[in-house]
C-alpha positions in Angstrom: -24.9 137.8 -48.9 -24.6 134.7 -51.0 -22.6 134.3 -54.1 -25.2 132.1 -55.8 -28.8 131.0 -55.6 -31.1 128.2 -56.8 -33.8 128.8 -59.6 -37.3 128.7 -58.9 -37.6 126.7 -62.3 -37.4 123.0 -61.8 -36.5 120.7 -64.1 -37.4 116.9 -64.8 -34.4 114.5 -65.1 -34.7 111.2 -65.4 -32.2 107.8 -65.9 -31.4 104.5 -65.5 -29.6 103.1 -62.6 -28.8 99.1 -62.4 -31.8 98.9 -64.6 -33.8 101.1 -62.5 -35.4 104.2 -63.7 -35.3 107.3 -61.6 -36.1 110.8 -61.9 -35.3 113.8 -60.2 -35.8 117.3 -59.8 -33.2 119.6 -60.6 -32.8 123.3 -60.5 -30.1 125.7 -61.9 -27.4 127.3 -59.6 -27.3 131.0 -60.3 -24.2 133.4 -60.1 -25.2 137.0 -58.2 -23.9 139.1 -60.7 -22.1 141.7 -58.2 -19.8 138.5 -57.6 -19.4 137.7 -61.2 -17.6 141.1 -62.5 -14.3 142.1 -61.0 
């Protein structure tokens, strides 16, 4: 089993690289809670 997952929610980043705009999708790294507790 694996310690964390990736949300289903994406989110819309965008920014400015050598005077480029870019976006990309990102999603949230989630923590299996029987890992999280000791």
């Amino acid at each position: 089993m694996r310690k964390y997952r990736l949300s289903e929610e994406q989110r819309a980043f965008s920014y400015q690289e050598d005077g480029t705009k870019k976006s990309v999708l990102l999603r949230q790294i989630i923590g299996h809670e029987r890992f999280l507790t000791m």
